[in-house]
mmCIF file as gemmi writes it, N, C-alpha and C atoms, coordinates in Angstrom:
data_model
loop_
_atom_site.group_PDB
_atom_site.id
_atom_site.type_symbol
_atom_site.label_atom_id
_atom_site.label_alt_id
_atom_site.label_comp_id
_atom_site.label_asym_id
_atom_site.label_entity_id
_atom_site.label_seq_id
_atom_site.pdbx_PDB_ins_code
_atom_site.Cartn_x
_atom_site.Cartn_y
_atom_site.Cartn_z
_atom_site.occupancy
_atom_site.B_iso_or_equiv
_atom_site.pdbx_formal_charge
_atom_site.auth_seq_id
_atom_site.auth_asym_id
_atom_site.pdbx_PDB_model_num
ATOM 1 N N . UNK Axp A 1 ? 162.919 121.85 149.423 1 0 ? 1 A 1
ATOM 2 C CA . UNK Axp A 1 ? 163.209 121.271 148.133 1 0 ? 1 A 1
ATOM 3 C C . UNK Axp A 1 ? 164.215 120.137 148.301 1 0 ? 1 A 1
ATOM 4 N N . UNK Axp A 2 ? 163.99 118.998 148.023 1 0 ? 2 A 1
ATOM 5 C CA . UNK Axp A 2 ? 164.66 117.742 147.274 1 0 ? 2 A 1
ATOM 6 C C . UNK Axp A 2 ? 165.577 117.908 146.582 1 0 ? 2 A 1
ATOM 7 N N . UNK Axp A 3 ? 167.1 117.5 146.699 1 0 ? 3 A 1
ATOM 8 C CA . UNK Axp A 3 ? 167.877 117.416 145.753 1 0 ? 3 A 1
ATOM 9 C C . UNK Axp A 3 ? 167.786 115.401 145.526 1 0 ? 3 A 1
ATOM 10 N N . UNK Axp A 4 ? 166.964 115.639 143.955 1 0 ? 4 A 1
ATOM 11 C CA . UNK Axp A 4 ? 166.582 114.187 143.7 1 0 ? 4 A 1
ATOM 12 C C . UNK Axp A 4 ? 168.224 113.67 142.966 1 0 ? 4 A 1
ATOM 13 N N . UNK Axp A 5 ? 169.109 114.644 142.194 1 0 ? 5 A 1
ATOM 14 C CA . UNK Axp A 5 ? 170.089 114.219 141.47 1 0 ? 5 A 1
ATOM 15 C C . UNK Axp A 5 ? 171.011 113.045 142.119 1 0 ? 5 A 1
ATOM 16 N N . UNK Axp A 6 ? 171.45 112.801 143.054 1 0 ? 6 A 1
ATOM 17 C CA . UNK Axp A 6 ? 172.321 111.86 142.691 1 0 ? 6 A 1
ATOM 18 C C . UNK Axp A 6 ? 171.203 110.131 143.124 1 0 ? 6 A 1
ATOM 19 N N . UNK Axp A 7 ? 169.958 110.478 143.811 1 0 ? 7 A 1
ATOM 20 C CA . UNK Axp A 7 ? 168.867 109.21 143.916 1 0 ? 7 A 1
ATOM 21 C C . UNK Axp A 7 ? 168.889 108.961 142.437 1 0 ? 7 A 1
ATOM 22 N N . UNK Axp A 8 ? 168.366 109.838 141.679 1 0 ? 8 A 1
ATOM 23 C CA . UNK Axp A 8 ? 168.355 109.259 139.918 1 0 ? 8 A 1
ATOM 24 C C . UNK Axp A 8 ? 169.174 108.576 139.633 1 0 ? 8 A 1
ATOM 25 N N . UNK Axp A 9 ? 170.414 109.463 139.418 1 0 ? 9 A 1
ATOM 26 C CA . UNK Axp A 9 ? 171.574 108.509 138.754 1 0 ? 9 A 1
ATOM 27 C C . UNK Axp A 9 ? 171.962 107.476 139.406 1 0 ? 9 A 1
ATOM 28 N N . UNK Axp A 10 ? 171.986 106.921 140.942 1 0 ? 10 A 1
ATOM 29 C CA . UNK Axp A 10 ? 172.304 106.099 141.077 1 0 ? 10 A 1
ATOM 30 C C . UNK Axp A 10 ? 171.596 104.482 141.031 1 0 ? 10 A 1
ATOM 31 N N . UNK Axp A 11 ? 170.254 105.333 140.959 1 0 ? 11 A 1
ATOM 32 C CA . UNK Axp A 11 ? 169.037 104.251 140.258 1 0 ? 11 A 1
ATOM 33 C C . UNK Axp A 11 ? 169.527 103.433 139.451 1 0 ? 11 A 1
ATOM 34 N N . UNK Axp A 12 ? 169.306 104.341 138.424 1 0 ? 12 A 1
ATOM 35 C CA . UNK Axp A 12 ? 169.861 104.491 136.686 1 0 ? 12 A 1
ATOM 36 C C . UNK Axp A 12 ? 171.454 103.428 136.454 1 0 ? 12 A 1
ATOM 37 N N . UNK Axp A 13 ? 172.438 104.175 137.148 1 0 ? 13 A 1
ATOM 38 C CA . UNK Axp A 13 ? 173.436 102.985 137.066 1 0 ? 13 A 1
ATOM 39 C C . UNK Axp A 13 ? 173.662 102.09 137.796 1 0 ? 13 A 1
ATOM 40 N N . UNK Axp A 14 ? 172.685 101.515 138.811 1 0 ? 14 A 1
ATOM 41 C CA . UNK Axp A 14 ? 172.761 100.481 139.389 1 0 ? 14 A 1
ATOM 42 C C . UNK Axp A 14 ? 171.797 99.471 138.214 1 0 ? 14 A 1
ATOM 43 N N . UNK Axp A 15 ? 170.55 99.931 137.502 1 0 ? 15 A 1
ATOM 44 C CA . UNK Axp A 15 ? 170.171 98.999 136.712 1 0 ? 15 A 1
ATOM 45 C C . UNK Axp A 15 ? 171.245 98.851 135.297 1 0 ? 15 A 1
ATOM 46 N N . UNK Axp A 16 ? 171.466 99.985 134.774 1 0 ? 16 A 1
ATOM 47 C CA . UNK Axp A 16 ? 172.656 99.735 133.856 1 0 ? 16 A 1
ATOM 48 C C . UNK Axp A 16 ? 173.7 98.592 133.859 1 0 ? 16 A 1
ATOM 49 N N . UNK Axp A 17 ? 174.451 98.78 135.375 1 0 ? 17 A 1
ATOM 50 C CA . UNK Axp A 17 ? 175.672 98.199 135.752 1 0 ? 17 A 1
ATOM 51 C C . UNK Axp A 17 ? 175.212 96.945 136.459 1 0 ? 17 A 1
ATOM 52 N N . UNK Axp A 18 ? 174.222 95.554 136.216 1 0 ? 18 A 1
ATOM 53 C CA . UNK Axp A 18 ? 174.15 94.74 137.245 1 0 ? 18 A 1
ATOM 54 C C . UNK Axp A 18 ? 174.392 94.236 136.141 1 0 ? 18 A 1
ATOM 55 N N . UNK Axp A 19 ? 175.528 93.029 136.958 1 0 ? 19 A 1
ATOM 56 C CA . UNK Axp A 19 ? 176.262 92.576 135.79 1 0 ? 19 A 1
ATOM 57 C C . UNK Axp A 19 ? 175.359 91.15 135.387 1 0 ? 19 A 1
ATOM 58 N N . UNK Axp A 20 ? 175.52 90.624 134.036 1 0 ? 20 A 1
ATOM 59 C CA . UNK Axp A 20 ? 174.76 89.845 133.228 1 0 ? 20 A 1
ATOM 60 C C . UNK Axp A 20 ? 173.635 90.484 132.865 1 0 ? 20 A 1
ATOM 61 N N . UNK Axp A 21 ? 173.139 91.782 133.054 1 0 ? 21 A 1
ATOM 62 C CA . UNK Axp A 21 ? 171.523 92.549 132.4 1 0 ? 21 A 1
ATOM 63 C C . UNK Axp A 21 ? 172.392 93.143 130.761 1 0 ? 21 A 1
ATOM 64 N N . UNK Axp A 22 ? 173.201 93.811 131.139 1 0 ? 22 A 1
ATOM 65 C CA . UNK Axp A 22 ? 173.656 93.918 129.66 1 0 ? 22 A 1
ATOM 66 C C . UNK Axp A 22 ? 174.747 93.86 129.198 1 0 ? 22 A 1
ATOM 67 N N . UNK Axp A 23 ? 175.541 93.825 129.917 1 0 ? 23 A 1
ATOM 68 C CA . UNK Axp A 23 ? 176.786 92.794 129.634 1 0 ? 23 A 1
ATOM 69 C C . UNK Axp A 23 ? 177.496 92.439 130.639 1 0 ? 23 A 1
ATOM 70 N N . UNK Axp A 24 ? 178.363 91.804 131.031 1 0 ? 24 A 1
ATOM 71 C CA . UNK Axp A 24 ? 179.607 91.66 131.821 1 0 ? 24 A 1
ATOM 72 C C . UNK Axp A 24 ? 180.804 91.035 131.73 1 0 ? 24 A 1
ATOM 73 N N . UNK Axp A 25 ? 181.872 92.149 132.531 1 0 ? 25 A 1
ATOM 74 C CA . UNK Axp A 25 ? 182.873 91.818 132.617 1 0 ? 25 A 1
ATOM 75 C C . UNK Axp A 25 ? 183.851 91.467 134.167 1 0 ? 25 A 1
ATOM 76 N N . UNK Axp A 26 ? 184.759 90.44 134.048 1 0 ? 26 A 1
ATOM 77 C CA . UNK Axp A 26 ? 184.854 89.785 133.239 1 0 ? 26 A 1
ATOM 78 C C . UNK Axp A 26 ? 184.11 88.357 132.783 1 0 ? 26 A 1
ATOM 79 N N . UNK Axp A 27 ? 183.612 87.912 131.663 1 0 ? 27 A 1
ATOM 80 C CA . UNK Axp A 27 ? 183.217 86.83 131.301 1 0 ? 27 A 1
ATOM 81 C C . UNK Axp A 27 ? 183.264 85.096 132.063 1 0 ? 27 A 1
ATOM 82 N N . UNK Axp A 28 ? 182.622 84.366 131.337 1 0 ? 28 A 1
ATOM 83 C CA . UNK Axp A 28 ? 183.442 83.137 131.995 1 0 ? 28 A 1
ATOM 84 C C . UNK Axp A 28 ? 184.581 82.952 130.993 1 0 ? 28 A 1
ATOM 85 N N . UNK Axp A 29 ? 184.272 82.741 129.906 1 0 ? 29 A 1
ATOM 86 C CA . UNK Axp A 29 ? 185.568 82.972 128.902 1 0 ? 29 A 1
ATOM 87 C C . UNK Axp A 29 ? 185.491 83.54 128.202 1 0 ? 29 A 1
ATOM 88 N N . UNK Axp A 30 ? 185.317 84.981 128.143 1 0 ? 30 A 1
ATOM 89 C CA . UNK Axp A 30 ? 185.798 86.153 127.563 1 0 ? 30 A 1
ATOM 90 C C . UNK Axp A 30 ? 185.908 87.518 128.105 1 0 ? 30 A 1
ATOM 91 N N . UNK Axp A 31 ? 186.27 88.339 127.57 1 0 ? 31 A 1
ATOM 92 C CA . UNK Axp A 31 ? 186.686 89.783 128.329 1 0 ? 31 A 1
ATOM 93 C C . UNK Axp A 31 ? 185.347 90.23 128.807 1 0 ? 31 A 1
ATOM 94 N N . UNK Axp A 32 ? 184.196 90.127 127.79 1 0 ? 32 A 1
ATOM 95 C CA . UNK Axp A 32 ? 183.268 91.154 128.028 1 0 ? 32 A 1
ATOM 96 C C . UNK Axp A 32 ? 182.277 89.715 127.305 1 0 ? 32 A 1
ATOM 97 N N . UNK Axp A 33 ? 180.73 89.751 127.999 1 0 ? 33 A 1
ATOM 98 C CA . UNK Axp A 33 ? 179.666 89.16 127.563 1 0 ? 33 A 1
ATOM 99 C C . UNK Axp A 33 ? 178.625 89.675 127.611 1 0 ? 33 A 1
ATOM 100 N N . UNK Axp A 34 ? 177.586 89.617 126.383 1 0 ? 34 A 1
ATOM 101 C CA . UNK Axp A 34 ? 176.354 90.63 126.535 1 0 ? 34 A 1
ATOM 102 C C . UNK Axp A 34 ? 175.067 89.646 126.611 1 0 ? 34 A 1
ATOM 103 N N . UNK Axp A 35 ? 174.038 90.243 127.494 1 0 ? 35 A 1
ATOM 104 C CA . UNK Axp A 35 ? 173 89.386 127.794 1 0 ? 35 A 1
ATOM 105 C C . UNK Axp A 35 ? 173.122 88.024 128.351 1 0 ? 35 A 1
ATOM 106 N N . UNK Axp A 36 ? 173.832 87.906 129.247 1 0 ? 36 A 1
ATOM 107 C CA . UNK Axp A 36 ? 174.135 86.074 129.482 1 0 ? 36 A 1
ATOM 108 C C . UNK Axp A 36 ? 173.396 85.857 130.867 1 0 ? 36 A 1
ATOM 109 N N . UNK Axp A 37 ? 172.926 87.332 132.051 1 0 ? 37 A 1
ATOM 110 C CA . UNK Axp A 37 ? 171.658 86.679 132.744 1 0 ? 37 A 1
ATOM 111 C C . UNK Axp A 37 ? 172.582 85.822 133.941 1 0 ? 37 A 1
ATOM 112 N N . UNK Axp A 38 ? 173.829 85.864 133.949 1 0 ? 38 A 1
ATOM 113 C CA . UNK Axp A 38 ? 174.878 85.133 134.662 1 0 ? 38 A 1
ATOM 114 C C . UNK Axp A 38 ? 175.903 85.714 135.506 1 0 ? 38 A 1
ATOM 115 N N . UNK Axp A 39 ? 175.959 85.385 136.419 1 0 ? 39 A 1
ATOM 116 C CA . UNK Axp A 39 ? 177.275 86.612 137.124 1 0 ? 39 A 1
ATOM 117 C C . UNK Axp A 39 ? 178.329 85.747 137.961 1 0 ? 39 A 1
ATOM 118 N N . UNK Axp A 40 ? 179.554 86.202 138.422 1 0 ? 40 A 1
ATOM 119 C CA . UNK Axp A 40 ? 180.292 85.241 139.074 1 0 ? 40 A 1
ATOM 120 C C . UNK Axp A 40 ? 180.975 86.732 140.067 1 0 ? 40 A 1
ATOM 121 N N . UNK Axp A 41 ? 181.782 86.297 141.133 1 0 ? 41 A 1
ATOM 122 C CA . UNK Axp A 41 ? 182.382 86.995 141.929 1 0 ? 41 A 1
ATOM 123 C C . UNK Axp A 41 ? 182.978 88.321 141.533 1 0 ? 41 A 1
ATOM 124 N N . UNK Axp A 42 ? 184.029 87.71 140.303 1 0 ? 42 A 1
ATOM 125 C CA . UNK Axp A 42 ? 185.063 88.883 139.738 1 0 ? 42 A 1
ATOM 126 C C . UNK Axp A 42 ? 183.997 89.524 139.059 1 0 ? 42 A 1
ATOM 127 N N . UNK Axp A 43 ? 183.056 89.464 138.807 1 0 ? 43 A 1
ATOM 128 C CA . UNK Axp A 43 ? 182.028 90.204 137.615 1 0 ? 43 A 1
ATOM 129 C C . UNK Axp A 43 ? 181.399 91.349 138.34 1 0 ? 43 A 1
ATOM 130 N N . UNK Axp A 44 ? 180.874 90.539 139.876 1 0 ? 44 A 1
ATOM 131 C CA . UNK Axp A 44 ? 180.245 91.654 140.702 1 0 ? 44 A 1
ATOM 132 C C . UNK Axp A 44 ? 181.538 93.191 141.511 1 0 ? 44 A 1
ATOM 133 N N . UNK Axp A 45 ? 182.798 92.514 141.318 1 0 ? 45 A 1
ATOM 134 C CA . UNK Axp A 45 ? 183.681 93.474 141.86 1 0 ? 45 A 1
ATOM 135 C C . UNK Axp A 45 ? 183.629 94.15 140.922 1 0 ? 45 A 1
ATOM 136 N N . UNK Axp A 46 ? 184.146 94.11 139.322 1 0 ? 46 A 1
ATOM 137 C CA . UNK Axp A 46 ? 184.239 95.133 138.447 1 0 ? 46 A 1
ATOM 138 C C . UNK Axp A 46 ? 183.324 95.883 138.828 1 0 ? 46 A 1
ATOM 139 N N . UNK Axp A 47 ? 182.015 95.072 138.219 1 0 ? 47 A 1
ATOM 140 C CA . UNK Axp A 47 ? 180.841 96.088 138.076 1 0 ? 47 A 1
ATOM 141 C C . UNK Axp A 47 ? 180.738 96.996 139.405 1 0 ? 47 A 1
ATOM 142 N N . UNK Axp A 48 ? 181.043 96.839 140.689 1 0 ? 48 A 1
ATOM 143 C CA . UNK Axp A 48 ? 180.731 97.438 141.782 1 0 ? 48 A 1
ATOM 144 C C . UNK Axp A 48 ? 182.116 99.044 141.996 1 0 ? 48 A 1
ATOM 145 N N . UNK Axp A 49 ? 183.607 98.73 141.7 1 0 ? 49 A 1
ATOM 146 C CA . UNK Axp A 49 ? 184.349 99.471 140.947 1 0 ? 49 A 1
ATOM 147 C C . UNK Axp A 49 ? 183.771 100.851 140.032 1 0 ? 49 A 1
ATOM 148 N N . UNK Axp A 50 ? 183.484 100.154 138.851 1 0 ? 50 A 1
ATOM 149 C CA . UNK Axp A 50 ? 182.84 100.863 137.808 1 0 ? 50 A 1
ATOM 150 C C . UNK Axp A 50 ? 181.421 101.838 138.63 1 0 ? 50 A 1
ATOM 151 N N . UNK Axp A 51 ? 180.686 101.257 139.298 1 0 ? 51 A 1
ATOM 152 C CA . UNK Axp A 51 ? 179.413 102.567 139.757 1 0 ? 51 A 1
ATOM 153 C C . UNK Axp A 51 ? 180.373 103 140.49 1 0 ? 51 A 1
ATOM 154 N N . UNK Axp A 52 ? 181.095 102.431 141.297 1 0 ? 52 A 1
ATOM 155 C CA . UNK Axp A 52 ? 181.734 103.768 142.375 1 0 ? 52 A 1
ATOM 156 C C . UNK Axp A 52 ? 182.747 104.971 141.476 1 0 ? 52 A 1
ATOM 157 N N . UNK Axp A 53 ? 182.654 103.947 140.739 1 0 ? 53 A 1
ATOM 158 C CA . UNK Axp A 53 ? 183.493 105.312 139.894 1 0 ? 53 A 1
ATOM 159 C C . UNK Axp A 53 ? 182.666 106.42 139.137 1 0 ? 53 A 1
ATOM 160 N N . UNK Axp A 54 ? 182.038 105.592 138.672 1 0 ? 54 A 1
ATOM 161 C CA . UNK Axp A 54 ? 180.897 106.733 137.595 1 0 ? 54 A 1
ATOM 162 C C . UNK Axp A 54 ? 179.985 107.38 139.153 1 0 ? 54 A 1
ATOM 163 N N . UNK Axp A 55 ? 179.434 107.292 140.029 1 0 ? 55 A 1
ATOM 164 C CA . UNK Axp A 55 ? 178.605 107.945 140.985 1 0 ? 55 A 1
ATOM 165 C C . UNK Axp A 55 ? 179.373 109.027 141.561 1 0 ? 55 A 1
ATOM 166 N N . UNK Axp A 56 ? 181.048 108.68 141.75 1 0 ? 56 A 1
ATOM 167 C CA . UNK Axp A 56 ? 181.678 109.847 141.984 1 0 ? 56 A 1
ATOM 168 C C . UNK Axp A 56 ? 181.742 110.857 141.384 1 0 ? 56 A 1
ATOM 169 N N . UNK Axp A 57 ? 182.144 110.502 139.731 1 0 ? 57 A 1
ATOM 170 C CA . UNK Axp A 57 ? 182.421 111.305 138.598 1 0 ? 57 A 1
ATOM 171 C C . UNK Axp A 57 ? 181.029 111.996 138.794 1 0 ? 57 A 1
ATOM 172 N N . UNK Axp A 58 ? 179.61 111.535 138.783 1 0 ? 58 A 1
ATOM 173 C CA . UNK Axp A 58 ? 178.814 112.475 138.599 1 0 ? 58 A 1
ATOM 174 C C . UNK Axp A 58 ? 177.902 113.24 139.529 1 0 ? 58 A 1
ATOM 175 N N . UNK Axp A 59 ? 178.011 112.586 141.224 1 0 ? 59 A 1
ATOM 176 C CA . UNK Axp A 59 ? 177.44 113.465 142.24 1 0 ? 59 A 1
ATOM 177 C C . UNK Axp A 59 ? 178.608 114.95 142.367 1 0 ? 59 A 1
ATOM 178 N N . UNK Axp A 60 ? 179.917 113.769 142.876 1 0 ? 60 A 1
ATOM 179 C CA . UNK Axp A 60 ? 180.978 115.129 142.981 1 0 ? 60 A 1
ATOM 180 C C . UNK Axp A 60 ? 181.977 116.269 141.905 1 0 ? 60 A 1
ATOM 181 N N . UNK Axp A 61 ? 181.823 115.368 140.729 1 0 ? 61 A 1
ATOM 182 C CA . UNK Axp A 61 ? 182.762 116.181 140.175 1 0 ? 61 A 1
ATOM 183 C C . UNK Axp A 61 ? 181.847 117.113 139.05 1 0 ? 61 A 1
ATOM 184 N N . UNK Axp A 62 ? 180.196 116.266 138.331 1 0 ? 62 A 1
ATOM 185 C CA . UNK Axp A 62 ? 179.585 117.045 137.556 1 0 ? 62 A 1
ATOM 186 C C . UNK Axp A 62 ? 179.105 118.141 138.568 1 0 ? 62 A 1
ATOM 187 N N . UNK Axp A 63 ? 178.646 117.395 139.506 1 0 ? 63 A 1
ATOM 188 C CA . UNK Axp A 63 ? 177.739 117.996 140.564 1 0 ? 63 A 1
ATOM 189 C C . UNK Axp A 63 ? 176.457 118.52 139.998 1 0 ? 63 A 1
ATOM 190 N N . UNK Axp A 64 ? 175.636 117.171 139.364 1 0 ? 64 A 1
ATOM 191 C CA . UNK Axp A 64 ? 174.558 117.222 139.251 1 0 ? 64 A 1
ATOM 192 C C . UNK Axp A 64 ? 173.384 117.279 140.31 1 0 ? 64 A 1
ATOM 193 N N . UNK Axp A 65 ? 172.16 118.25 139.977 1 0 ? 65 A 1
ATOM 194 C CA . UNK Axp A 65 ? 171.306 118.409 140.994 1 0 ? 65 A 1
ATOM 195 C C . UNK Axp A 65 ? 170.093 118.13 140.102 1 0 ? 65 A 1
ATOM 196 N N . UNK Axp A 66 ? 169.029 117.325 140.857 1 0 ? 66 A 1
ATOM 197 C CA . UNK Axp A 66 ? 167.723 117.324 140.271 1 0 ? 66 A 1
ATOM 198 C C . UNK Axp A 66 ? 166.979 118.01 141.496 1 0 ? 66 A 1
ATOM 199 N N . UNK Axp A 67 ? 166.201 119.286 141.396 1 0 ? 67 A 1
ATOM 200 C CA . UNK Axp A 67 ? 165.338 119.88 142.401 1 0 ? 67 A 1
ATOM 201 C C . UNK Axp A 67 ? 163.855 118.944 142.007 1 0 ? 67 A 1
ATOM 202 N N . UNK Axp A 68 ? 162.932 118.911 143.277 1 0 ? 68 A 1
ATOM 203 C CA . UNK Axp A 68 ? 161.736 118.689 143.262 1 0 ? 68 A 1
ATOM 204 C C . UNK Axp A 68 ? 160.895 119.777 143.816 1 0 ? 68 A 1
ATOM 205 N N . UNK Axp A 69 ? 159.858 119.985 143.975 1 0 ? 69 A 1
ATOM 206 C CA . UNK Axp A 69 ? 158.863 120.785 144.376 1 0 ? 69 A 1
ATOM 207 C C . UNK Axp A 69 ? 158.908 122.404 144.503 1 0 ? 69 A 1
């Protein structure tokens, strides 16, 4: 048996979290921008921050499991 859980979620918040798909921070001039399709250096560090944070919070600390077969 497959433990599919943390392949999902990290799917999942890697499309969530690429920055300019649905928002990012930080902006060119503003804190936060939604849909702009645009990314710059500091935008890709947050966003890269932020999954390492949420992938921790939820392989190690929920300790989510998805079984297969």
């Amino acid at each position: 048996m497959a433990d599919w859980g943390p392949v999902l979620i990290a799917v999942i918040l890697f499309v969530v979290l690429t920055p300019g798909l649905l928002f990012q921070i930080p902006a060119g001039g503003r804190i936060v921008e939604f849909g702009s399709m645009q990314t710059s250096g500091a935008s890709i560090l947050v966003h890269a921050i932020i999954f390492f944070g949420l992938i921790t919070i939820f392989t190690i600390a929920i300790n989510v499991h998805i079984y297969s077969g």
